[in-house]
C-alpha positions as CSV (number, residue, x, y, z in Angstrom):
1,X,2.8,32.1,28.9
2,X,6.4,32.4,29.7
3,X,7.0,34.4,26.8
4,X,4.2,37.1,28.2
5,X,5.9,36.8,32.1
6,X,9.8,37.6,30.8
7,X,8.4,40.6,28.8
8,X,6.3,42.0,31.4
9,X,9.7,41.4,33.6
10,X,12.2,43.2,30.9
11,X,9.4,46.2,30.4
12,X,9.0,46.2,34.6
13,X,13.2,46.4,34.6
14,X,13.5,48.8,32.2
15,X,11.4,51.5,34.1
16,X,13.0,50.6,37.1
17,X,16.5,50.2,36.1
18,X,16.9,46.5,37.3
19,X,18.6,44.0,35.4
20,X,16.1,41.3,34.4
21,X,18.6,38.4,34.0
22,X,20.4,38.9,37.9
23,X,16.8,38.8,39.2
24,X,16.1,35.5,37.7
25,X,19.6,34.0,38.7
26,X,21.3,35.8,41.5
27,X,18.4,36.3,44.1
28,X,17.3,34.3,47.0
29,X,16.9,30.5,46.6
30,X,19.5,31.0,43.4
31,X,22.1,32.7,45.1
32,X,22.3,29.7,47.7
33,X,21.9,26.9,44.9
34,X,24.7,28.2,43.2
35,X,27.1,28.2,46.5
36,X,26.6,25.1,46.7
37,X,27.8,24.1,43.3
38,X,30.6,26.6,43.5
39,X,31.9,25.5,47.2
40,X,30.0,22.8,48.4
41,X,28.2,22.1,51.4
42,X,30.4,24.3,53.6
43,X,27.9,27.6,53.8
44,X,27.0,28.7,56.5
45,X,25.2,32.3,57.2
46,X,24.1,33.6,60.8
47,X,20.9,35.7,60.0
48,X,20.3,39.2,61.7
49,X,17.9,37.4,64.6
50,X,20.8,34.7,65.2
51,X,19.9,32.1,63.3
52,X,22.4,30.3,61.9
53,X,21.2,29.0,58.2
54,X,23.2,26.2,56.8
55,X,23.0,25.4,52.8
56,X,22.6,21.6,53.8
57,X,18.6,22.9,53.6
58,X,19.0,23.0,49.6
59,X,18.9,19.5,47.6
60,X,21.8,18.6,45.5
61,X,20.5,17.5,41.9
62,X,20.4,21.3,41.1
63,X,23.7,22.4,42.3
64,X,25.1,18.8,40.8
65,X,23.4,20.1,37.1
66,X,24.8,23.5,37.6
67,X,28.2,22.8,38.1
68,X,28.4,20.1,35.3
69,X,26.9,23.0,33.1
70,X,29.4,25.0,33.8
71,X,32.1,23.3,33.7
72,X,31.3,22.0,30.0
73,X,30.0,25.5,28.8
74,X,31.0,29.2,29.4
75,X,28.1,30.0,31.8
76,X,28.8,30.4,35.4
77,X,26.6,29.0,38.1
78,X,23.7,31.0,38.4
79,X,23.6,31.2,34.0
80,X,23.9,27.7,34.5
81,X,20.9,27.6,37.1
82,X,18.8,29.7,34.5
83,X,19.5,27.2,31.8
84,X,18.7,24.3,33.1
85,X,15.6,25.9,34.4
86,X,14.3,26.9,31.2
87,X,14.8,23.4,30.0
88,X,13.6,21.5,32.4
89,X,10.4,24.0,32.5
90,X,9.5,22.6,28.9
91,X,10.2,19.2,30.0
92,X,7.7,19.9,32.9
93,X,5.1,21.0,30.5
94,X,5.5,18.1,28.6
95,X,5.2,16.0,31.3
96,X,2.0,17.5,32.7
97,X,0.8,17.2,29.4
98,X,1.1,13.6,28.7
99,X,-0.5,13.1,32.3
100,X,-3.3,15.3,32.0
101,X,-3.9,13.5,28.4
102,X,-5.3,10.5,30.0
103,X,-8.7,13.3,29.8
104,X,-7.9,14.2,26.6
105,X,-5.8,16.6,24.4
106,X,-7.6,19.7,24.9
107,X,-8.2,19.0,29.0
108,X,-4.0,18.3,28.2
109,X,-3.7,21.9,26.7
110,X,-5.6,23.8,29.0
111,X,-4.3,22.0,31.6
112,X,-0.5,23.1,30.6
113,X,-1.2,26.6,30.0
114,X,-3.2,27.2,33.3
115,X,0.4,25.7,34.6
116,X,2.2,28.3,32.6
117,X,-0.3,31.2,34.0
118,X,0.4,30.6,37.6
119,X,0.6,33.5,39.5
120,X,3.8,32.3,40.7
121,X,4.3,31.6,37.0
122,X,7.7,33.3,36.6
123,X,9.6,30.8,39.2
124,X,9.9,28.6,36.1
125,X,12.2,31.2,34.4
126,X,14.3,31.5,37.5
127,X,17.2,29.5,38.5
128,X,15.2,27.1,41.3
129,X,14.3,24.0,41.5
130,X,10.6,24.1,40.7
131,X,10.7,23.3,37.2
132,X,13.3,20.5,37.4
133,X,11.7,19.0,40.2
134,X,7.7,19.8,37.9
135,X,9.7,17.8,34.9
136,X,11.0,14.9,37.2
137,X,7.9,14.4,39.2
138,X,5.7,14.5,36.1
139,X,7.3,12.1,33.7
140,X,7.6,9.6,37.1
141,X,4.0,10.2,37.3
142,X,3.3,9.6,33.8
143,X,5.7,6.0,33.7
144,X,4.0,5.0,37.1
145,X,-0.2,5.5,35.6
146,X,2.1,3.2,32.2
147,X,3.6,0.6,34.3
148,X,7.1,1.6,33.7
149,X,8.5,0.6,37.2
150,X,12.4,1.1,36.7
151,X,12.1,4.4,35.1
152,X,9.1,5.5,37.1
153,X,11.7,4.7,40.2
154,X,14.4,6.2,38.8
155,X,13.2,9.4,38.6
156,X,11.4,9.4,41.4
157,X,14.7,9.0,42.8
158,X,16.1,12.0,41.1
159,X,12.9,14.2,41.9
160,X,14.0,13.3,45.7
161,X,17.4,14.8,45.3
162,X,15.6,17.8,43.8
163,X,13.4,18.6,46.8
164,X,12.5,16.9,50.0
165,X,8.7,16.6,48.5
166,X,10.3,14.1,46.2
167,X,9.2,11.7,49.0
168,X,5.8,12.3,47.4
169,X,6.6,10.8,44.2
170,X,7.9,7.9,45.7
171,X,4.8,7.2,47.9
172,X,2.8,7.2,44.7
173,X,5.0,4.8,43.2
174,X,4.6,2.6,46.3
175,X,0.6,2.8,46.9
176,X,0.4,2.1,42.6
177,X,2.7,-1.0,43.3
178,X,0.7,-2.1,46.7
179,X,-2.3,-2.2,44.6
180,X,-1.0,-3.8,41.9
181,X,0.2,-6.8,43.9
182,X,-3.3,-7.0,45.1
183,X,-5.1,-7.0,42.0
184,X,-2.3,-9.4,40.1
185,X,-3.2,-12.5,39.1
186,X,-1.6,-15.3,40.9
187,X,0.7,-16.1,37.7
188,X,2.3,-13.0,37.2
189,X,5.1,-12.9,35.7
190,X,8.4,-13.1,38.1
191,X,9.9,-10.1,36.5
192,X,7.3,-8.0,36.7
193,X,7.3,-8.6,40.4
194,X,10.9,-8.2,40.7
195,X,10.7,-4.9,38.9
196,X,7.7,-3.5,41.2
197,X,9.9,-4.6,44.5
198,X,12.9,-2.6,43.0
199,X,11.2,-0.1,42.2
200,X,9.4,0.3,46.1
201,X,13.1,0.2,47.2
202,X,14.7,2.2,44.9
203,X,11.8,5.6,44.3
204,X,12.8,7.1,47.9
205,X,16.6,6.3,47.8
206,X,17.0,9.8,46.3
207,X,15.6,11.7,49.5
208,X,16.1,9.6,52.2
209,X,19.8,9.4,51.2
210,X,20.3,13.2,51.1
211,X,18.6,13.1,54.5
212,X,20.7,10.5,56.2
213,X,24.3,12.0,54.3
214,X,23.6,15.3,56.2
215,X,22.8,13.1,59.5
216,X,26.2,11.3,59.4
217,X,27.6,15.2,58.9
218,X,26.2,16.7,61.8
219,X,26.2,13.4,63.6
220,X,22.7,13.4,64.5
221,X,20.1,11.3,62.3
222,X,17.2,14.0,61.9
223,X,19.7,16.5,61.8
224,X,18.2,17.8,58.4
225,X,14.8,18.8,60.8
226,X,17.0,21.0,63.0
227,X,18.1,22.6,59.8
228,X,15.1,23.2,58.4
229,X,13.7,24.2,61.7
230,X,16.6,26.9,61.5
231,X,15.0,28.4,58.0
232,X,11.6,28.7,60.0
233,X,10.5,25.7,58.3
234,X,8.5,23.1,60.2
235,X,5.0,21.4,60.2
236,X,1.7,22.0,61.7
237,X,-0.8,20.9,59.5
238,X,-1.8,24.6,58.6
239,X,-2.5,26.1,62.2
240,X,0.0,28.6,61.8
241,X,-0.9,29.7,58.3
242,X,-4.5,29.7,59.8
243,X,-3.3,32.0,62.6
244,X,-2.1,34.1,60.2
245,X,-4.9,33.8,57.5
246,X,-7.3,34.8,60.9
247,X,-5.3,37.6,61.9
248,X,-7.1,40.2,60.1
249,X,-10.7,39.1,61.0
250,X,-9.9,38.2,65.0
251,X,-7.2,36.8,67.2
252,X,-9.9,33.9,68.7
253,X,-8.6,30.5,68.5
254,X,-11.8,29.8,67.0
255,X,-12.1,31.7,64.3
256,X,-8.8,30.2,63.8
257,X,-9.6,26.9,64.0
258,X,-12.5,28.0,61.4
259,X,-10.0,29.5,59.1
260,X,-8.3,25.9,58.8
261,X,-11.0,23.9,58.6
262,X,-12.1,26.3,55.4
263,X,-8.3,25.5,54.0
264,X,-8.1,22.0,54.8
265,X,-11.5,21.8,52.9
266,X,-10.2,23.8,50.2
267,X,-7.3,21.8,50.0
268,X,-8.9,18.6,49.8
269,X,-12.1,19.6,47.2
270,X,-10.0,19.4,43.8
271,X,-8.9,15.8,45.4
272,X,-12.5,14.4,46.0
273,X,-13.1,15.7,42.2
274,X,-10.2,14.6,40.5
275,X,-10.8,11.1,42.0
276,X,-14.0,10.9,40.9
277,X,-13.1,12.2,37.4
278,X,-10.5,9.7,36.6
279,X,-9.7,7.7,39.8
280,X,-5.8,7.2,39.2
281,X,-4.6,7.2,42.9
282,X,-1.1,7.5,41.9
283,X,-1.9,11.1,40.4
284,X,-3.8,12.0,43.7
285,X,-1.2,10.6,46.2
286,X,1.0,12.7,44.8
287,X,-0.9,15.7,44.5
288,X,-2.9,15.2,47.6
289,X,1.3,14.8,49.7
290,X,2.5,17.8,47.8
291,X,-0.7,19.8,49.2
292,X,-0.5,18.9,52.5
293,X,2.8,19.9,52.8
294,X,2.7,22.8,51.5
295,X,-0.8,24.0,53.2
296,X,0.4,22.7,56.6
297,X,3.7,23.9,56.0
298,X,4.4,26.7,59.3
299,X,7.4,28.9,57.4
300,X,7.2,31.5,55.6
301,X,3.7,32.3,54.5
302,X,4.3,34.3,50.8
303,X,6.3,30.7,49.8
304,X,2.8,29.0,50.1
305,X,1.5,29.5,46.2
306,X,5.3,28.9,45.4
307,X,5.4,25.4,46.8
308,X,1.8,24.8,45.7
309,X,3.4,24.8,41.9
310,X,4.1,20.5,41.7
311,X,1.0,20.2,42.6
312,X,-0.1,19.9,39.1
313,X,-3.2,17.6,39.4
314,X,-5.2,20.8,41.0
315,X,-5.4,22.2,37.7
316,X,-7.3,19.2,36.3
317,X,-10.8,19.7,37.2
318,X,-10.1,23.6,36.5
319,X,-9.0,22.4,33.2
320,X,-12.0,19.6,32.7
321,X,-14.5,22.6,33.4
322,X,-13.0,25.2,30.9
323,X,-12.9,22.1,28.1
324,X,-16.7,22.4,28.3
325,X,-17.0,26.2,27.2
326,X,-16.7,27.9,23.8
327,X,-13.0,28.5,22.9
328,X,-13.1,31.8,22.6
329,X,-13.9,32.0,26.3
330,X,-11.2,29.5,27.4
331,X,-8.2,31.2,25.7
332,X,-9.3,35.0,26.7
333,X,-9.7,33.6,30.4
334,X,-6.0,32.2,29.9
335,X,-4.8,35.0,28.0
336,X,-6.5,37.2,31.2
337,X,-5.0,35.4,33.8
338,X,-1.4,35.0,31.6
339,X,-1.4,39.3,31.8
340,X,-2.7,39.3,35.4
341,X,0.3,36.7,36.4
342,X,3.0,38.3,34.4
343,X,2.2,42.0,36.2
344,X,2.2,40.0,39.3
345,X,5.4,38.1,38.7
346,X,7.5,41.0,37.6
347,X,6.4,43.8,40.4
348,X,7.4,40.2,42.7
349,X,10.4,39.2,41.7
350,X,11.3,42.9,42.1
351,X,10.1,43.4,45.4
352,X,12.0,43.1,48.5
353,X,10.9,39.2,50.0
354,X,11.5,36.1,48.2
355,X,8.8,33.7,46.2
């Protein structure tokens, strides 16, 4: 799948005289990832309206990968970004393979393609943080469902310095260990409660540290809010996206407030499914955090399918259904919607707004 979205990018270049390999490394998100492992948390850019955009809004595990990369090979940052991507998108697939194999191996392989035939698809090839944080959040997910508390923690840990949303990872984590400690026999084992405590306290260190380093630099605790609040990023459970969504059709409040009930709905069917299908809740915690945060998010609204991406799980009942048909008709649907995704990631990432 990525192989079909970076030719459909070269060919889309080519015509338009673009260079395919500074659009995947030296545009938007990219650019300020790789400030950040070049100068540090020092950037600061007043936008045209004002607004004064600080690079504390960017997690540091990419940056932190990016400048180790460089240092130890001849890539610069943004290469360095690229490369890491590219890894860590095969490491995602993995992951959401081994997770989705609890259905089986073909509900697994569907289940990673449909991944790789996003619409939003070529963001794995460029140098964010999606895949890293896909790879991170997956393999956590995968060690939480097989009990492996210390390295589930860990890189739950690591998937919160990739992205605020790491937090999600670590609620699963937590929720999987509640119910464990309720359904554990009386003798358990002292180490294995030991390790379920650690991990509780150690799965959100990653985030919450980030948050509270940039509140002791700007000397206000939620300071990291008034950042993002900056960016036009906030939280409204999905009113604004539904103001937006409704725009077209009326400017009513109700219609509105129709518009996101439809969404919320929307948002929550693949959960009610997926729970149903194979009632893990540490999957569904995850997946259910990652999509209300990103539905109810009240930034910018072309970022929505973008930061949908971790959100992994939603495939699952896609993937259950297309297990059931003939395989002829499952791999032309994915080959369909691989060509549909690559034309639309190429004429995106050469367009003038960022994914």
């Amino acid at each position: 799948m990525k192989i079909v979205g970076l030719a459909a990018l070269g060919i889309w270049c080519q015509l338009s005289g673009k260079d395919a390999q500074a659009l995947l490394s030296e545009r938007w998100d990219s650019l300020w990832y790789a400030r950040v492992a070049e100068h540090g948390y020092d950037y600061v850019l007043q936008a045209p309206d004002g607004r004064l955009l600080s690079n504390m809004a960017f997690f540091p595990l990419l940056p932190w990968l990016e400048k180790g990369f460089a240092w130890a090979t001849p890539l610069n940052y943004a290469n360095a970004g690229l490369a890491i991507s590219a890894v860590a998108s095969i490491a995602a697939a993995w992951g959401i393979f081994k997770v989705a194999s609890l259905y089986s191996t073909r509900v697994a392989t569907i289940s990673v393609s449909l991944w790789g035939a996003l619409p939003v698809g070529i963001v794995q090839s460029m140098a964010y943080s999606e895949s890293l944080f896909v790879a991170l959040a997956a393999w956590a997910i995968y060690c939480i469902v097989s009990e492996r508390w210390i390295t589930a923690s860990l890189l739950a840990a690591l998937a919160g310095l990739t992205r605020p949303v790491g937090l999600a990872v670590a609620l699963a984590l937590i929720v999987t260990a509640v119910i464990s400690f309720t359904r554990s026999s009386p003798r358990a084992p002292q180490r294995l409660i030991f390790r379920r405590i650690f991990a509780c306290l150690l799965a959100p260190a990653g985030a919450s540290s980030y948050i509270l380093w940039v509140g002791t630099q700007r000397n206000e605790l939620l300071a990291y809010l008034e950042i993002q609040k900056e960016w036009g990023n906030g939280f409204d459970f999905g009113w604004a996206f539904s103001r937006f969504a409704a725009r077209n059709l009326s400017g009513s409040v109700v219609i509105s407030i129709i518009v996101l009930a439809l969404i919320l709905a929307l948002a929550a069917w693949p959960h009610v499914v997926g729970m149903r299908q194979l009632p893990i809740p540490a999957i569904w915690v995850y997946s259910a955090i990652i999509t209300l945060l990103a539905v109810g998010a009240s930034g910018y609204f072309g970022s929505k399918p973008r930061l949908l991406m971790p959100a992994f799980p939603l495939l699952f009942p896609v993937a259950i259904t297309l297990a059931r048909r003939r395989p002829g008709v499952v791999w032309g649907s994915i080959l369909l919607l691989s060509v549909a995704s690559a034309a639309y990631g190429a004429s995106w990432l050469n367009g003038s707004g960022p994914p």
